[in-house]
C-alpha positions in Angstrom: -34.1 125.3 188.7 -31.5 126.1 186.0 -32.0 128.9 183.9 -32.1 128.5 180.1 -30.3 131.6 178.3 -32.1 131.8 174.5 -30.2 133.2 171.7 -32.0 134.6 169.0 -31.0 134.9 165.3 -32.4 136.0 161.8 -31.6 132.4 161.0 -30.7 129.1 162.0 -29.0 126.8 159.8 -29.3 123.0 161.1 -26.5 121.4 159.1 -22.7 122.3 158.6 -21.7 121.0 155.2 -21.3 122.7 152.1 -25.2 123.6 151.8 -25.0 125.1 155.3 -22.3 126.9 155.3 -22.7 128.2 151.7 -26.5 129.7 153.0 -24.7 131.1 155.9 -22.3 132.6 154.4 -24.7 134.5 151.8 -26.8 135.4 154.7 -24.0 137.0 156.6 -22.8 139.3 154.0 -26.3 140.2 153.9 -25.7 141.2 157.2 -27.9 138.7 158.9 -27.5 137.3 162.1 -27.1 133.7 161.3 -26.1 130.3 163.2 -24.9 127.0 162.0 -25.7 123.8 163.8 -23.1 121.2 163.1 -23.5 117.8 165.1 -19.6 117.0 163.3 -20.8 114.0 161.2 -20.5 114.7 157.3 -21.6 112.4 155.1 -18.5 112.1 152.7 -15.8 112.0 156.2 -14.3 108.7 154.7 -13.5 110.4 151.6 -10.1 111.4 151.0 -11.1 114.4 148.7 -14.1 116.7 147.5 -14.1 116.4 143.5 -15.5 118.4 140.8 -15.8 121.0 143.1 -13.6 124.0 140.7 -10.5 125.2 142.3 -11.1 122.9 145.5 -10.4 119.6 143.3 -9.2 116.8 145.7 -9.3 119.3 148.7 -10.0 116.6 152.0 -13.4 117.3 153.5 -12.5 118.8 156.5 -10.2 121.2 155.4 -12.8 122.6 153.1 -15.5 122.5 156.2 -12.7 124.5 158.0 -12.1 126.9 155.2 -16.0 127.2 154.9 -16.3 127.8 159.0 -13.9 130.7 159.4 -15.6 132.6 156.1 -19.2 132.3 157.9 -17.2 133.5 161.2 -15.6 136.6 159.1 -18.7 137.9 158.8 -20.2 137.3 162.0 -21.7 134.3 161.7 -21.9 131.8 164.5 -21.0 128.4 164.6 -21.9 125.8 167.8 -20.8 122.5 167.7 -23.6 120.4 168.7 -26.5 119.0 167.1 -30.1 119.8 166.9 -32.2 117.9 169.3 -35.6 119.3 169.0 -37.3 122.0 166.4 -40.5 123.6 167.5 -42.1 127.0 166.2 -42.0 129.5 168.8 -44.7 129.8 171.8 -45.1 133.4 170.2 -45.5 131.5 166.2 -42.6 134.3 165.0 -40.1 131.8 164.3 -38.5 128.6 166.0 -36.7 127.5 168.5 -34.5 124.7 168.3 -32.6 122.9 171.7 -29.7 121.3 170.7 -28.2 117.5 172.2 -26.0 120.4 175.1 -29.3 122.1 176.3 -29.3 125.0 174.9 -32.2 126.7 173.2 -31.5 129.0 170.0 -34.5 131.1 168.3 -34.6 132.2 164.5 -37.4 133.6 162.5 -36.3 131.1 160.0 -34.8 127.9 159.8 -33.0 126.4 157.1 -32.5 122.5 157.8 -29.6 121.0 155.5 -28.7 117.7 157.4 -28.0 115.7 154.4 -28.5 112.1 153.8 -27.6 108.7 155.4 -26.2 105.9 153.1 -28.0 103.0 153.4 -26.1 99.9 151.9 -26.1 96.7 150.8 -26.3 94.1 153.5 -23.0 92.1 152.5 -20.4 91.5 155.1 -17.0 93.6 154.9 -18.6 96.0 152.4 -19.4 98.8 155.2 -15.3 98.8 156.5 -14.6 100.0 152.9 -17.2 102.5 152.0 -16.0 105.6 150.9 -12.4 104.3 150.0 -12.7 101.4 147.8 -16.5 100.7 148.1 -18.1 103.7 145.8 -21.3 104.6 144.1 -20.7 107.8 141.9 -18.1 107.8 139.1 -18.1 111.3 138.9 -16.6 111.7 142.6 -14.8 108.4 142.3 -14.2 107.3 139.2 -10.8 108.8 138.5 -9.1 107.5 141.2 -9.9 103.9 140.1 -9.4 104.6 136.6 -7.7 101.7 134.3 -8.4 99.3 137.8 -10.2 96.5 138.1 -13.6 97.4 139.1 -16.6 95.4 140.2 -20.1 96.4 140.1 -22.7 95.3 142.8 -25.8 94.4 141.0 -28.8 95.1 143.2 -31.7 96.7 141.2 -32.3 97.0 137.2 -29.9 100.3 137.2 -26.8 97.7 137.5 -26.4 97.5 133.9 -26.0 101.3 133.4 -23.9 101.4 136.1 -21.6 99.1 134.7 -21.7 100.3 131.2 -20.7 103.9 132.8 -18.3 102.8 134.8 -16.8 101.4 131.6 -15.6 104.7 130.9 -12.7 104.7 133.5 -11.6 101.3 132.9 -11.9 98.2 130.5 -11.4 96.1 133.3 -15.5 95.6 134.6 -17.1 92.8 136.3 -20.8 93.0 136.7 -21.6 90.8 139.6 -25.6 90.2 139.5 -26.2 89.6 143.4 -29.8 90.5 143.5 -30.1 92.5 140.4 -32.4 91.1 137.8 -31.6 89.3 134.9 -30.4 91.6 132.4 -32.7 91.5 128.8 -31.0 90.1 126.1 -30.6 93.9 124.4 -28.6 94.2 128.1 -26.7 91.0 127.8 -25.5 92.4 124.0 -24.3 95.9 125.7 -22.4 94.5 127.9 -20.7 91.9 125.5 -19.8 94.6 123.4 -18.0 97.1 126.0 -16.0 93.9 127.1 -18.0 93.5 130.3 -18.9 90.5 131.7 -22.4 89.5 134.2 -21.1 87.3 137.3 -24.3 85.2 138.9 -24.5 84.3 142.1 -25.2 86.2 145.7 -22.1 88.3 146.7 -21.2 86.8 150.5 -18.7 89.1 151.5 -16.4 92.0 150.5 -12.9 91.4 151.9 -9.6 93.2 152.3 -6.3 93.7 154.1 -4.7 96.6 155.1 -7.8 98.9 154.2 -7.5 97.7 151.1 -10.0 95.8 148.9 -8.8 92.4 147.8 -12.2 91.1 146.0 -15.4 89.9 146.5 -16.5 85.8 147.4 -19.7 84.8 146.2 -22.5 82.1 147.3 -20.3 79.4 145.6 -17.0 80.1 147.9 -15.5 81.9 144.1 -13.0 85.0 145.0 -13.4 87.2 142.6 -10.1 89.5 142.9 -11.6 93.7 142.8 -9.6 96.5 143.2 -12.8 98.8 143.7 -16.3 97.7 144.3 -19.5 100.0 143.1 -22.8 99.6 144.9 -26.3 101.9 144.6 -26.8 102.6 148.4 -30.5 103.7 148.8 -30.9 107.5 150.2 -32.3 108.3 153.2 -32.9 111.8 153.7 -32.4 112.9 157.6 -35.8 114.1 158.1 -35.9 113.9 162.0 -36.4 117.7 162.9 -38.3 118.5 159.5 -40.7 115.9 160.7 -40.8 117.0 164.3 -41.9 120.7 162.4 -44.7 119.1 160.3 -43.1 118.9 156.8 -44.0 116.0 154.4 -40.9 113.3 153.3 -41.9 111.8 149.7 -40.2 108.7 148.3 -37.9 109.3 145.4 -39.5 109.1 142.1 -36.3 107.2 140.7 -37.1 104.9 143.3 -33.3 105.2 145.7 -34.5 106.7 148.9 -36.6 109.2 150.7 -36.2 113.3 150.0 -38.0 116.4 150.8 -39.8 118.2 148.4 -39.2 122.1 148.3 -40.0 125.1 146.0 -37.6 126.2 143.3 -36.3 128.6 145.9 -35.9 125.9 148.7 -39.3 127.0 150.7 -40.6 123.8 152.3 -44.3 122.8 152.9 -44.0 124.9 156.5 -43.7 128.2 156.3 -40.7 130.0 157.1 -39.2 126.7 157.3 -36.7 126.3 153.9 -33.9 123.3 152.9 -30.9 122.3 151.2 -28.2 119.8 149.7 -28.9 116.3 150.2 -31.6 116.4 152.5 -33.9 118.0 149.3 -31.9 116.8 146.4 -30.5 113.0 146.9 -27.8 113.5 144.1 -26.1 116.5 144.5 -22.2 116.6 144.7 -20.8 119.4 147.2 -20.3 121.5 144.9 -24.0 121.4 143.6 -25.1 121.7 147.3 -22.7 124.8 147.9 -24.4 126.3 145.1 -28.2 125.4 146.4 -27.1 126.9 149.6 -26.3 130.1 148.2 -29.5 129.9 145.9 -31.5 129.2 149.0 -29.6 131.3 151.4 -31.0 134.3 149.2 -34.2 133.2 148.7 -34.3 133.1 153.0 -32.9 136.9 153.1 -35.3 138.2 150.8 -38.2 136.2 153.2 -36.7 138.3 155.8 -36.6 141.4 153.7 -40.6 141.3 153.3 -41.4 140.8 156.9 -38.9 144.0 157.8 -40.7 145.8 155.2 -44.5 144.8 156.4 -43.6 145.6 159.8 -41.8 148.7 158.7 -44.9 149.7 157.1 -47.2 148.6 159.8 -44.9 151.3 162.2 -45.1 154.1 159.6 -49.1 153.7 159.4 -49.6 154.0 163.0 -47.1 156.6 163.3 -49.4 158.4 160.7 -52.6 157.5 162.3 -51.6 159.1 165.8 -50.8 162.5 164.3 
């Protein structure tokens, strides 16, 4: 029989991104014993840079995972490589212990789950080879580096007009292709007359390139339309696996694009003791907005921490008193 060492921590952080690291790194200058779970697969690895994010502008995703790494590690946090296979509360109900893909078995008394999102896109031939390059969705991480381009949008749902009409602010140069998108109203049809953008019908086919570079889109009636950069509205699906596995509830996004889960204003989940971050809890957050929830969250765990040291502190100090 092989023997199964168990690690135990103050916390466990299931998620290396900028949410994960940012709550690990507030928990180890609180001087918390804290490890980071990071099965290596980020969400924005096609991108060429992180943008918005102030003083990191354009910095490439794994450099700023590698700068965010050996700040956790300067103050003792650990970091395994390997992703979370299993998450069950303890046999003893103090905490959790989670087994990663490798075998091993780590304990916390809290867990913090930030495992982000999956893109789920559009079911159009060619349009998956581009994503993250010249296939986009947000303007704001985006939208510069296709500025003054040509620019198609993929209409699939009744946001494709606003999408459009945003995107008109980084280029006159806007084709809205109506795929599956409704009809737009006649009020619609007026908006986008007046920006200079014009509505496309018919099914897109396929998104093609050369090069790994976006030539156009061909639609239903063999028409190329000739794109520099294509937007689409990917729905979000929230990684949920090991919240689920632990008993908390996934609700559908009000707007409509995916699948989230719901927390408190500081990040506390329907199970106790059991807390979340970045895109897993908040579908549209840039890194830098789920750097700062992990830091907002990562204190919010700490001072969970801080009460049960100070009930069992107290719990010590009346016995102490009672056997006198």
């Amino acid at each position: 029989m092989t023997n199964t060492t168990t690690f135990h921590y103050d916390a466990i952080i299931i998620g290396g991104g900028a949410a994960g690291l940012s709550a690990a790194l507030a928990l180890g200058r609180a001087r918390r014993s804290v490890l980071v779970l990071d099965a290596g697969k980020p969400r924005n690895a096609p991108a060429s840079g992180v943008h918005n994010f102030l003083t990191r502008d354009g910095t490439p995703p794994a450099e700023l995972t590698r700068l965010g790494r050996a700040e956790v590690e300067s103050y003792g946090g650990v970091i395994v490589s390997d992703a979370a296979a299993t998450a069950t509360a303890t046999q003893t109900g103090n905490g959790f212990a989670v087994t990663t893909a490798g075998g091993e078995v780590f304990e916390g008394r809290r867990l913090l789950v930030a495992t982000g999102l999956t893109d789920e896109l559009p079911n159009v031939p060619g349009l998956r080879e581009h994503w993250g390059t010249s296939v986009l969705h947000c303007p704001y991480c985006h939208g510069w580096e296709v500025r003054d381009r040509a620019i198609g949008i993929l209409g699939t749902g009744p946001k494709s007009v606003h999408q459009a009409l945003l995107f008109r602010q980084w280029s006159e140069r806007i084709t809205l292709f109506l795929h599956t998108a409704p009809q737009p109203s006649d009020d619609e049809l007026e908006q986008l007359a007046a920006r200079g953008i014009a509505a496309v019908d018919g099914a897109a086919v396929s998104v093609e390139g050369s090069g790994g570079r976006l030539n156009g889109i061909r639609l239903e009636d063999g028409t190329m339309h000739a794109v520099d950069a294509l937007v689409i509205a990917p729905n979000f699906i929230a990684n949920t696996d090991l919240l689920e596995q632990l008993g908390v509830d996934v609700q559908p996004h009000p707007m409509g694009v995916g699948s989230f889960v719901e927390t408190d204003p500081m990040g506390a989940t329907s199970v106790p003791g059991v807390y979340a971050a970045g895109n897993v809890t908040d579908l549209m957050a840039q890194v830098v907005t789920s750097a700062a929830e992990g830091l907002r969250v990562g204190a919010a765990l700490n001072a969970d921490l801080m009460q049960e040291d100070t009930r069992d502190a107290v719990a010590v100090y009346r016995q102490r008193l009672a056997s006198r």
